[in-house]
DOKOLTOR-626614 format. One record per residue: residue in one letter; x, z, y of N, C-alpha, C in turn. Coordinates in steps of 0.001 Angstrom, whole numbers, plus 500000, padded with zeros to 6 digits. Last residue first. Layout:
aXZYXZYXZY;...
This chain:
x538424966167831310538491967439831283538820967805829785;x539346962756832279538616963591831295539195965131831326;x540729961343834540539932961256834518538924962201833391;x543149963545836157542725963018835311540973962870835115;x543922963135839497543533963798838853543039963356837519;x546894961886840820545372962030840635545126962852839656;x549664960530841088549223961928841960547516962293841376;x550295958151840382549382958146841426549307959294842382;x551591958727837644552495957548838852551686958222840429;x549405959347836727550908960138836941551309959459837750;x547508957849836148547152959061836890548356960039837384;x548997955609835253548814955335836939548547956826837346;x549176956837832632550255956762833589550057956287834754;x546377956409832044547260957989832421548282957767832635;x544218954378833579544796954604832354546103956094832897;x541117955599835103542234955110834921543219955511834021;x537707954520833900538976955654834092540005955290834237;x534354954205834701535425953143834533536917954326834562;x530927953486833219532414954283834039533530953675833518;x529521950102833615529636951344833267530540952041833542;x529212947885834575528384948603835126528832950269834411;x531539946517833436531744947078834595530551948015835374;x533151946443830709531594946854831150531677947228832290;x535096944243829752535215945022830256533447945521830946;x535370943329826022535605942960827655534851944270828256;x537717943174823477536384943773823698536453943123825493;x539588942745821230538413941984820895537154942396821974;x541917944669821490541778943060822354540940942462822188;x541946946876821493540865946970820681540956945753821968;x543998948263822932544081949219822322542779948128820996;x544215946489825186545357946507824371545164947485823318;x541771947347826967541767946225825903543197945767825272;x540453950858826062540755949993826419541288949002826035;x537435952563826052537664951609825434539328950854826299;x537181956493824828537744955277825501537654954049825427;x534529958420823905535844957839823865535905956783824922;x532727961369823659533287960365824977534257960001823848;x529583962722822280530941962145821913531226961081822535;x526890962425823151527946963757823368529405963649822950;x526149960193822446525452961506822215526296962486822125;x528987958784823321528039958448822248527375959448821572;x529674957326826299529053959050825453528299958094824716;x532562955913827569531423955659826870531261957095826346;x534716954668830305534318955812829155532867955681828323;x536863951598829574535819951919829673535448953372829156;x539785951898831403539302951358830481537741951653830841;x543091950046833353541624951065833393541152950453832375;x545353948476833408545515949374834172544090950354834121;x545639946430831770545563947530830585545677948883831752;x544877943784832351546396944023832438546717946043832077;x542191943973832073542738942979830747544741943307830996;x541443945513833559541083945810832704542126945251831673;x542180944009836120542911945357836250542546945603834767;x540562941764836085541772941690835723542590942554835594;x538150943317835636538219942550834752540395942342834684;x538671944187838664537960945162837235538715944444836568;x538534941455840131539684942219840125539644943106838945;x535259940817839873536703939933838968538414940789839059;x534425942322841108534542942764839735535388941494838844;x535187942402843576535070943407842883535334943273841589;x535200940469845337535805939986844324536095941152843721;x534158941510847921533611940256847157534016939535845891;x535847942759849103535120943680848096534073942742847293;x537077941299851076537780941010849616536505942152848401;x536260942344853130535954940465853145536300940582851608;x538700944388854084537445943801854293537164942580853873;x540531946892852928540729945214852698539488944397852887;x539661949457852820540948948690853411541300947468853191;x536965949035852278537708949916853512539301949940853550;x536734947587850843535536947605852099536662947626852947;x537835948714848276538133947407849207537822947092850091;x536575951045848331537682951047848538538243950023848932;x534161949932847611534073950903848437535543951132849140;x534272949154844919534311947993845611534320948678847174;x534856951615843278536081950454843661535417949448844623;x532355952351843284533469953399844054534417952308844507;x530925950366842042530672951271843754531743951524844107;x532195951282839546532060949903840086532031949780841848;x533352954600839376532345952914839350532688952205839694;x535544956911837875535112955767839151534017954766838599;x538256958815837364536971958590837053536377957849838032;x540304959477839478541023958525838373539470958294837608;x539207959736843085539406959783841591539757958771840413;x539804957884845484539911959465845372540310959906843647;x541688955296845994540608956030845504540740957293844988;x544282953933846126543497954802847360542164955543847192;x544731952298843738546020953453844259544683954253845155;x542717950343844059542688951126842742543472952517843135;x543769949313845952542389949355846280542071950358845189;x546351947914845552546286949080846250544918949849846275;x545540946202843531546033947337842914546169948297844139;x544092944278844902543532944417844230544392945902843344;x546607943645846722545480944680847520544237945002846051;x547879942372845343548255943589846069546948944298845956;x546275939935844848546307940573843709547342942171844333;x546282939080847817545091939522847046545082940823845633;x549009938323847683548469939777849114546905940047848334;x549554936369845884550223937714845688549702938716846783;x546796934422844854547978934768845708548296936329845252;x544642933567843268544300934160844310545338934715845439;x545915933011840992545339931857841889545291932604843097;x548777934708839707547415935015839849547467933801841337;x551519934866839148551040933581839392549651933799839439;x551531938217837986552656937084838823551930935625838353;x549958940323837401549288939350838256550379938407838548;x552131941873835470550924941288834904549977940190836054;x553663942677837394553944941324836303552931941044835695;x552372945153838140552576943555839000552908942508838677;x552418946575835690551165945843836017551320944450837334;x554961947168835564554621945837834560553275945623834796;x554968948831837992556189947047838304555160946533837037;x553909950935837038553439950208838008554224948445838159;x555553951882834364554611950955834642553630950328835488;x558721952203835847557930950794834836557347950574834400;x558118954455837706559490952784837988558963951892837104;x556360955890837475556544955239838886557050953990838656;x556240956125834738554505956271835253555074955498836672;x558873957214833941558475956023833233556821955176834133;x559131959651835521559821958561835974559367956958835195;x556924961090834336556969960458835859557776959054836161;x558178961081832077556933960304832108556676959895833600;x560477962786832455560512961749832104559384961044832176;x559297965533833160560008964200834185560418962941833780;x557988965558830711557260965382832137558243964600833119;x560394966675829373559459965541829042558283964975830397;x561387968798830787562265967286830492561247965726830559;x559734970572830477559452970313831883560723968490831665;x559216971136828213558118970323828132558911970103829737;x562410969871826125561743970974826502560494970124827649;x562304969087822587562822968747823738561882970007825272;x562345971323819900562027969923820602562432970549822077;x566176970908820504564854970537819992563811971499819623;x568061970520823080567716971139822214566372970536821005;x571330969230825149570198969500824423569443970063823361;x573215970177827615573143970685825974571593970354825278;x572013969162829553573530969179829214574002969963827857;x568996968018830224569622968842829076571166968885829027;x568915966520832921567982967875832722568821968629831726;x569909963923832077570027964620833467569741966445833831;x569347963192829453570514963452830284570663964065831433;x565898963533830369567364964408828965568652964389829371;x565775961067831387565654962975832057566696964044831657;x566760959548829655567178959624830554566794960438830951;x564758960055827475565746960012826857566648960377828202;x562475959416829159562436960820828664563813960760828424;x562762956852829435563016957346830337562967958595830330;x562568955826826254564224955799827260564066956590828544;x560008956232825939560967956996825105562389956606825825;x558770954285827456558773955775827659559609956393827108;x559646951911826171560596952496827625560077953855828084;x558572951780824168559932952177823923560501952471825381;x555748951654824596556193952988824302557834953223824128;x555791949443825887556011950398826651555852951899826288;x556683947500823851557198947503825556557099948828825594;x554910947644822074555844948160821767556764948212823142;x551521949128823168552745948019822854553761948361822759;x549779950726824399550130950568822820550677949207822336;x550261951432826461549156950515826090549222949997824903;x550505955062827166550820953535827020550031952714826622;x549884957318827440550502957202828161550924955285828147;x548707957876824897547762957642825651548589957154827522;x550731958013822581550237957003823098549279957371824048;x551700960973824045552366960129824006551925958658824322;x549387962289823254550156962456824161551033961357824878;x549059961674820062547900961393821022548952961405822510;x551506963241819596551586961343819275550416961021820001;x550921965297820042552376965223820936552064963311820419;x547771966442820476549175966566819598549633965352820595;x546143968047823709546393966882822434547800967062821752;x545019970554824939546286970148824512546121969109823418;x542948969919827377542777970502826164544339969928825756;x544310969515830744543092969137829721543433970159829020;x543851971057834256544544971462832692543698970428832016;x544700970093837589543264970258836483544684969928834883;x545916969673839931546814970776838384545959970658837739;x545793968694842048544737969627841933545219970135840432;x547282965477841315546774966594842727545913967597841631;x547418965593838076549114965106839337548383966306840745;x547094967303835117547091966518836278547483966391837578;x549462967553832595548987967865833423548648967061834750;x549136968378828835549382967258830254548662968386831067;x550590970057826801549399969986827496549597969111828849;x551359969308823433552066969007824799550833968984825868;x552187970536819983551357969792821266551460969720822585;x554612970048819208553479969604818261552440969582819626;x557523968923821140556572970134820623555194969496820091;x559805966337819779559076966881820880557986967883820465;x561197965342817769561384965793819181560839966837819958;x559739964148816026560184965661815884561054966263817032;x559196961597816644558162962531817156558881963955816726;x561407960237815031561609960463816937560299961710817029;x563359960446812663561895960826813081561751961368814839;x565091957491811890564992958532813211562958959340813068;x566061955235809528565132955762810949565187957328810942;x569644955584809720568343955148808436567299955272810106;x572153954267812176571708955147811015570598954765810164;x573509952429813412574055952351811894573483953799810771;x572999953029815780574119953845815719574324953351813761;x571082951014815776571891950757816613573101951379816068;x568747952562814577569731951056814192570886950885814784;x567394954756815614568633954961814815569682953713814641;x565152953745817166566461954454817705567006954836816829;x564141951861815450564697950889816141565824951902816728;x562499953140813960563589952244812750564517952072814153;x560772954695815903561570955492814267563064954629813660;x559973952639816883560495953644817307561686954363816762;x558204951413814277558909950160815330560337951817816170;x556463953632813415557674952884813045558968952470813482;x554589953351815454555820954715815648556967954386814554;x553704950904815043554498951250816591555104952287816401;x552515950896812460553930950330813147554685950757814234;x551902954580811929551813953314812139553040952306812488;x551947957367810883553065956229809706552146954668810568;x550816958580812845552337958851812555553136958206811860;x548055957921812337548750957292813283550627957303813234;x547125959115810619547437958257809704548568957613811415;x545629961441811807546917961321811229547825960292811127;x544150959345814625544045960465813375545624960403813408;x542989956281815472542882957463815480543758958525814055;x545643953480814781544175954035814576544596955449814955;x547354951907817205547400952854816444546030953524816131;x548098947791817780547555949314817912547620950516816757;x550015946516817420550859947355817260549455948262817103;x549854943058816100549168943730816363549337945066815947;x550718939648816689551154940959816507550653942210817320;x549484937726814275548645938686815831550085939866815123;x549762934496812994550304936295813044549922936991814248;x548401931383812232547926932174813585548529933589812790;x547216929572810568548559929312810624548991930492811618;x544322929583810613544783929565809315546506930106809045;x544072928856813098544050930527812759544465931001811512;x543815926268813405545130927041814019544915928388813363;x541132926310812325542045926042811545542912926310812112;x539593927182814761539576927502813727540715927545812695;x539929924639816390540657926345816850540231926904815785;x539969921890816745540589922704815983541061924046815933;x539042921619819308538166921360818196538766921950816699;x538459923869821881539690922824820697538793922655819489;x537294925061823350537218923541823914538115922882822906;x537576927774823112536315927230822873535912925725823307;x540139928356823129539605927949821550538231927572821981;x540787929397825747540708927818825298540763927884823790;x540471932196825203539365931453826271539750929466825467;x541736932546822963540253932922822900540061931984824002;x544433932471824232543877931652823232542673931620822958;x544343934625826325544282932912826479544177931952825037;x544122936681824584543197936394825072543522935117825767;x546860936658823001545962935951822847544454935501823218;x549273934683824753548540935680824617547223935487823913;x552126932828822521551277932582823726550169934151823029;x554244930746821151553918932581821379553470932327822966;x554384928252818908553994928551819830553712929785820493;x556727926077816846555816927448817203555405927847818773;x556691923679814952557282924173816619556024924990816337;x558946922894812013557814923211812794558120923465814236;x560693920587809424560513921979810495559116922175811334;x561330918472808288562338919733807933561949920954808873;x559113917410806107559844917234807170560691918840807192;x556570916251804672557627917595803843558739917328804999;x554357914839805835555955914479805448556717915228805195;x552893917746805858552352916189805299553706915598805052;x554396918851807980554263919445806517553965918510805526;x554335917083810332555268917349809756555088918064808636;x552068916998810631552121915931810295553016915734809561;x550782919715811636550363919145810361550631917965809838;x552802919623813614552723920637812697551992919955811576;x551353918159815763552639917307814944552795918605814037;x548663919902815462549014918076814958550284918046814791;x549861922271816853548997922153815924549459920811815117;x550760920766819366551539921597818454550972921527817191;x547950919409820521549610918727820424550315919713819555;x547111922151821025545918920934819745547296919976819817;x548089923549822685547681923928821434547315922606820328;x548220921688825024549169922156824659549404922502822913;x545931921206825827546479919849824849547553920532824501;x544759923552826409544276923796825529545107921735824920;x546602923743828557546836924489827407546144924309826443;x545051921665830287546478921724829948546870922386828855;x542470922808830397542842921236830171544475921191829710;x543457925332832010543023924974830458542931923690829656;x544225925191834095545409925399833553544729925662831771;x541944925588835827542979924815836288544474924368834857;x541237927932835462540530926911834200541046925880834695;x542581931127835176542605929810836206541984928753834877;x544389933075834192542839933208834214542538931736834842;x547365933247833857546358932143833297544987932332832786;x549755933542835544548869934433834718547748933440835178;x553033933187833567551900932532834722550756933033834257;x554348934182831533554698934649832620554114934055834110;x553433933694828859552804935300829722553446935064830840;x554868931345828572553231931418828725552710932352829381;x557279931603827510557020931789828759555694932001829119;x558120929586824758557567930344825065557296930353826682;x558067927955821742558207927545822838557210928822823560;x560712927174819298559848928086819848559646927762821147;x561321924675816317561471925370817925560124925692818739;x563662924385814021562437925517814434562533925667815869;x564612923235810929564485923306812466563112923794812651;x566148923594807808564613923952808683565447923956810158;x568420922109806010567953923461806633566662922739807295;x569216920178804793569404920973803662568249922562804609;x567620917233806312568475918159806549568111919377805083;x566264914344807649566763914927806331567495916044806798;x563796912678809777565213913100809495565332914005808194;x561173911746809584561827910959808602563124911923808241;x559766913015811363558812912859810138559924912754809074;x561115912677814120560746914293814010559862914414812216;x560909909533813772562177910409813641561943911474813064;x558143909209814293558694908337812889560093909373813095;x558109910567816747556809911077815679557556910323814124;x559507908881818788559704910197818460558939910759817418;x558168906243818664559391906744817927559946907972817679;x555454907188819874555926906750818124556937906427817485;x556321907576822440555861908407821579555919908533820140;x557423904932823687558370906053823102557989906696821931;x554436904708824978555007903647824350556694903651823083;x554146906885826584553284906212825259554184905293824510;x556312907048828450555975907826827509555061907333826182;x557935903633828259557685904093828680557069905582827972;x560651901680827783559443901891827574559107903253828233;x561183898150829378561599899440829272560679900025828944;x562444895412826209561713896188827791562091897617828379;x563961894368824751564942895165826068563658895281827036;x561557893853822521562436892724823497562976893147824572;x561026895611821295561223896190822276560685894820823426;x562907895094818634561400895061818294560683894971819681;x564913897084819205564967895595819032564097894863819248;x565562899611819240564506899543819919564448897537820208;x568179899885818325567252900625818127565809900596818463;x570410898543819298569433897436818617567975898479817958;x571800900504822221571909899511821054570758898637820714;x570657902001823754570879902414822409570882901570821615;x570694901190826988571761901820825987571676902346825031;x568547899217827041569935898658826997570931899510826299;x565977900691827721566373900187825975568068899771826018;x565976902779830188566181901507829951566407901288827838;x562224904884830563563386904348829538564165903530829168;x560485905658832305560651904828831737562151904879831161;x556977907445834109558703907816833765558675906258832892;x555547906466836919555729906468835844557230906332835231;x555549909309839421555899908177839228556149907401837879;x554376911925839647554420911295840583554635909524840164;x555172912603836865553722912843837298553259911853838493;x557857913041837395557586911958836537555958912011836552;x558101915232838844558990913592839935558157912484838874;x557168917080837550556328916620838603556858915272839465;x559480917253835772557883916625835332556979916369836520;x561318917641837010561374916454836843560038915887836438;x561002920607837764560463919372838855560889918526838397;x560338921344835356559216921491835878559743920494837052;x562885921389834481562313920268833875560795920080834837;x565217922886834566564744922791836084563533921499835757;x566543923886832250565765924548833025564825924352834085;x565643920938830193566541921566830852566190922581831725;x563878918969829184564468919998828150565206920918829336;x563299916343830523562297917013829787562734918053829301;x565384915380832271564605916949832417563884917301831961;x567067913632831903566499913347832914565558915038833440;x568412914452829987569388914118831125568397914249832573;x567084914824827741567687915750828144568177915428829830;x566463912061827486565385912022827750565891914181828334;x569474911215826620568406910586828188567739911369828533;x569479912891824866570686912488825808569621912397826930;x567750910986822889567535912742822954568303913075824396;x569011908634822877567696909092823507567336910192824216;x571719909844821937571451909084822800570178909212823667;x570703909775818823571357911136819816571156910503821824;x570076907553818895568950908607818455569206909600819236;x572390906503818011571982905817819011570481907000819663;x572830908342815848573880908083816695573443907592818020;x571483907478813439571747908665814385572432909099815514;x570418905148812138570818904953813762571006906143814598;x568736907498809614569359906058809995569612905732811882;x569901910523809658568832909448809852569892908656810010;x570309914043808795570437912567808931569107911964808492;x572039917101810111570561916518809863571482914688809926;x574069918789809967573827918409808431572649917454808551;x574488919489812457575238919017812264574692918099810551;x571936919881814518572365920463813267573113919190812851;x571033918771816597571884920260816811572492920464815793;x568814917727816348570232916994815902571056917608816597;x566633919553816006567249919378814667568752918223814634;x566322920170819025566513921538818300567535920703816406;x565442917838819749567098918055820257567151919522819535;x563662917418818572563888916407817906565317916861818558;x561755919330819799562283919352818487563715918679817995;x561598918390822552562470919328822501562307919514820942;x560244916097821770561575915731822675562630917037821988;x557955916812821068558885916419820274560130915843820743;x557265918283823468557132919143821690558305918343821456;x556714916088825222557338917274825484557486917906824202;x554841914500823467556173914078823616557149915088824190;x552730916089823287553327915201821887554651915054822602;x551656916445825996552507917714825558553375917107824021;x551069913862826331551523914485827413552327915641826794;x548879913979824420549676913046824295550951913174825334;x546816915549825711547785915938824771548934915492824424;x546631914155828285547077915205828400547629915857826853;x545297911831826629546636911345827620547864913062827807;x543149912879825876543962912300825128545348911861825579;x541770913889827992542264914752827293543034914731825971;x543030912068830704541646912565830089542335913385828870;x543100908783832260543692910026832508542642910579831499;x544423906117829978543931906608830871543980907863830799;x548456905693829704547056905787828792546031906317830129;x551054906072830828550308904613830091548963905003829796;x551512908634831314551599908337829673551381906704829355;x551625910294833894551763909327833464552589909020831998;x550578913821834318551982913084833516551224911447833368;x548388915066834723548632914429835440549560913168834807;x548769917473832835547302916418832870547445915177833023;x550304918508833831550739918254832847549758916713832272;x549853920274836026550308919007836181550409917997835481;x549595922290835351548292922454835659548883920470836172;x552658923929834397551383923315833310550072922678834121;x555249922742835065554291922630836082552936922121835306;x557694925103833462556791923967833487555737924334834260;x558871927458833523558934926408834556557998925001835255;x558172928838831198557504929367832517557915928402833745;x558767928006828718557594927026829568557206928147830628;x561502928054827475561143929015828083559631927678828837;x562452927902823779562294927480825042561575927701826306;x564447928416820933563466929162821903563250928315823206;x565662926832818503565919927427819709564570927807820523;x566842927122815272566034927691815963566658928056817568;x568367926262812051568686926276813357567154926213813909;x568400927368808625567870926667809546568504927024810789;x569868929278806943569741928206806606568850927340807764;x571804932150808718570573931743807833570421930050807378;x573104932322810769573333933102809305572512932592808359;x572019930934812786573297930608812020573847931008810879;x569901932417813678569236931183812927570931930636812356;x569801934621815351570284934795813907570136933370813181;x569066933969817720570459934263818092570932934480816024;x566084932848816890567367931482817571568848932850817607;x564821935106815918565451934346815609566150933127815490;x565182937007818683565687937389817340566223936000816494;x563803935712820266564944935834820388565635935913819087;x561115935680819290561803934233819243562954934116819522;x561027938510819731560895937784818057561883936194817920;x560854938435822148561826939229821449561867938864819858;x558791937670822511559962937165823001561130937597822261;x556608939512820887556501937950821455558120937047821332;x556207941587821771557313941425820956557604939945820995;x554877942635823264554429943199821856555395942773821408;x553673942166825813554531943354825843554750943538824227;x550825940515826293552184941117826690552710942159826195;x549365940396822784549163940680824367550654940473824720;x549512937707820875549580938717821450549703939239822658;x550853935716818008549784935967819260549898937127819811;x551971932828817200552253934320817243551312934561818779;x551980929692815214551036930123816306551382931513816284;x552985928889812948553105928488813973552914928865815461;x554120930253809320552957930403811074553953929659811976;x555534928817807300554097929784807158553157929701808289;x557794928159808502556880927388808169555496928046808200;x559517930043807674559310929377806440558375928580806840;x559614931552809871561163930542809290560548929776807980;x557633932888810069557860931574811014559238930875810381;x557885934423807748556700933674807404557017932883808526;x560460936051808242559865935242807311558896934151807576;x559456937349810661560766936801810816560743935439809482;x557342939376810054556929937818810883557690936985810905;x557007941823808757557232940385807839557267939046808838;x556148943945810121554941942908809745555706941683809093;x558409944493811580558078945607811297556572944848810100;x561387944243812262560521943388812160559351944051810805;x563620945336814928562403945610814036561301945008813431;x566883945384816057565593944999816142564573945114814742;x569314946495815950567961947312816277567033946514815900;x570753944456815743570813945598814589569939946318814882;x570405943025817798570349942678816376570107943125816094;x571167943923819861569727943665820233569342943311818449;x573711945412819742573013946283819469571211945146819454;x575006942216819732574879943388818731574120944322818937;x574642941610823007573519941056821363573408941594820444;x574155943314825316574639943870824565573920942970823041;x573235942037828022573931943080827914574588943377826099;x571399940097826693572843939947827485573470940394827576;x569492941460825097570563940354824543571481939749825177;x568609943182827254568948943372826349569924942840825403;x566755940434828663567880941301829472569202941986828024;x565355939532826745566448938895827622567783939523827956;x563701941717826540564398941683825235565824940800826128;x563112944046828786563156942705828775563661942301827489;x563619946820828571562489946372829063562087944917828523;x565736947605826213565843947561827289564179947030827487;x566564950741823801566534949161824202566393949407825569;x566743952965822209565124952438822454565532950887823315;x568655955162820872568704953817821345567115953226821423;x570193958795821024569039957599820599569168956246821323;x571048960788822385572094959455822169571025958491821204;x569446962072823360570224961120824404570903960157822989;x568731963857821043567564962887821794568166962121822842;x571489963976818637571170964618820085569796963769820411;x570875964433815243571128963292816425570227963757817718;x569742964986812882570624966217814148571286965391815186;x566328965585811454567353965087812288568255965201813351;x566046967124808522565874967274809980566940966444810694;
């Protein structure tokens, strides 16, 4: 039995970012690599990590650029929420405009930022390394690599980028001191990122992707050269037994939509880890990852074994609904629990911190299990402060603007019941947002896919749920009932949608 108070447990922070600022040691020693993934991207194995928001994504690529010194390779992470992807198209390459220019567009972004991930490493060699460094220099200087790269890429979109040859020497001899330009560069960066030597693996991650929300087909031409550019110098570099890869952590319903324009989307899948937390029905749920992920992650910290966190809390826990007190049936305490989340590791670990935090506030002696009025205030507080905010992160860069994608969650907030149609919601936009009930069911869809409502279905008398972090292979039936997920019904005040 475990005699570690429920406060002094460790569940982390929201942001892995955040987390690894505040505190890297504890982001280490906690962290959970619960599927082998830490392996198989250091070895090359996968390129491609998939997954909804909230699964780990970042926190993986954190993990391993802050450990890549202990280990035999160097790994840096790179953030593409700056980049001006719908521009990318645009990039003057020399080449005409079209979907060879646009990959050829991301070839040299990839291998810019590789090629400064492996002469990081003190042990990597080439011939003219020196002058090489240099390039890397420039092509750093100017902004392909640096935080603020999105407006150099749009200064270089605007105007064709170029390269004087004068300062690297005789490296570019062949040249006659022209200046070159992206195409014309490209194949020196591809003979380097093939030829350099090193005892270790370079590895660079390129992330941000979840943080522009990329329903927009504005921004598929772009991602989808994004994918098919990674992919290729990946297979060019294994072909030349080269010293590394570039990985890519992107969602994966944006990978579904642009796999149907890559000609190679098949074979990426060969190379493709889904990190994939859901929890099957039943028992068996108690030995899944995600309660794993829980189990391993609030003991690490303190240097203990895992933590049976569900012994916390009472075997069954009767929710309750927010207006009108409607009772359900008492589900066990892990049904309870996940149904409160979207079965990511995000946000079952910040439920478990904001219970953890009630606890402090509520238990000055704590007990076990925990008591039910603790646990409730803790879900409130998890249902108001973080997961209404991670559904507004879920619309940050939505086309339609930030007063649309508002009103597309206030329109959901003002409805009478957490059970609803299609009718009902577009009824609610009528009436406080006129003109917009015209975008009913594309809002559904996006309220669906950001895990705020699912589908109810009777299958001859047997209701389940569908929603799409729980079962990412499914879309949203809008002619059919529609429920809201149970922490908006908390956050909201409402009434639950099932008796």
């Amino acid at each position: 039995m475990d005699q570690t108070p429920f406060t002094k447990l460790y569940f982390g922070k929201s942001d892995p970012n955040h987390e690894l600022r505040s505190n890297p040691e504890d982001f280490i020693k906690s962290y959970v690599d619960v599927n082998g993934a830490i392996d198989r991207v250091v070895s090359g194995e996968v390129n491609l990590i998939l997954g909804p928001k909230g699964t780990g994504k970042s926190a993986l690529g954190l993990y391993i650029e802050k450990t890549s010194m202990k280990g035999r390779y160097f790994a840096r992470m790179k953030n593409a929420s700056h980049l001006p992807l719908a521009e990318i198209p645009q990039l003057k390459t020399g080449e005409p405009q079209g979907a060879v220019r646009t990959r050829n567009a991301w070839r040299f972004i990839l291998l810019s930022n590789y090629l400064d991930v492996a002469l990081s490493d003190p042990e990597t060699k080439i011939s003219q390394i020196r002058d090489i460094r240099r390039v890397i220099k420039g092509l750093r200087d100017f902004g392909f690599m640096a935080a603020d790269s999105g407006h150099s890429l749009l200064k270089a979109h605007g105007a064709k980028f170029t390269f004087p040859t004068s300062q690297v020497g005789s490296l570019f001899k062949e040249e006659g001191g022209r200046e070159l330009g992206i195409y014309t560069l490209l194949p020196y960066l591809e003979r380097w990122a093939k030829s350099l030597t090193s005892p270790n693996r370079h590895i660079l991650l390129l992330d941000g992707l979840d943080s522009i929300f990329l329903n927009d087909a504005a921004y598929d031409e772009s991602l989808s050269g994004l994918a098919q550019a990674a992919y290729e110098i990946n297979i060019e570099l294994m072909e030349a037994r080269a010293t590394g890869s570039v990985v890519l952590l992107i969602r994966n319903d944006i990978f579904s939509r642009i796999s149907l324009v890559l000609p190679d989307a098949h074979k990426m899948r060969d190379f493709a880890f889904d990190l994939d937390w859901r929890v099957l029905s039943g028992a068996a749920g108690v030995s899944s990852p995600l309660i794993q992920l829980i189990n391993r992650k609030s003991g690490q910290e303190r240097g203990d074994g895992p933590i049976d966190v569900l012994s916390y809390f009472p075997e069954k826990i009767s929710p309750v609904g927010g207006r009108g007190g409607v009772r359900q049936r008492n589900p066990s305490r892990l049904q309870y629990l996940l149904n409160l989340t979207r079965h990511t590791p995000r946000d079952i670990l910040q439920l478990m911190e904001h219970i953890r935090l009630a606890s402090m506030h509520l238990d000055p002696t704590p007990v076990k299990p925990l008591p039910i009025e603790t646990i409730r205030e803790g879900v409130l507080q998890y249902s108001t402060k973080y997961f209404v905010d991670a559904l507004h992160g879920e619309f940050a860069g939505y086309e339609g603007g930030r007063e649309e994608a508002e009103a597309a969650l206030q329109a959901l907030k003002w409805m009478e019941d957490s059970r609803f149609t299609r009718g009902d919601y577009r009824r609610s936009l009528q009436k406080h947002f006129p003109g917009l009930e015209t975008k009913a069911d594309e809002f559904l869809r996006l309220l669906f896919f950001a895990g705020a409502l699912g589908n109810l279905f009777d299958n001859g008398g047997e209701r389940y749920l569908v929603f799409y972090h729980r079962r990412n292979d499914v879309d949203l039936n809008v002619q059919g009932t529609l429920v809201l997920h149970n922490a908006l019904t908390h956050a909201w005040s409402k009434k639950f949608g099932l008796s």
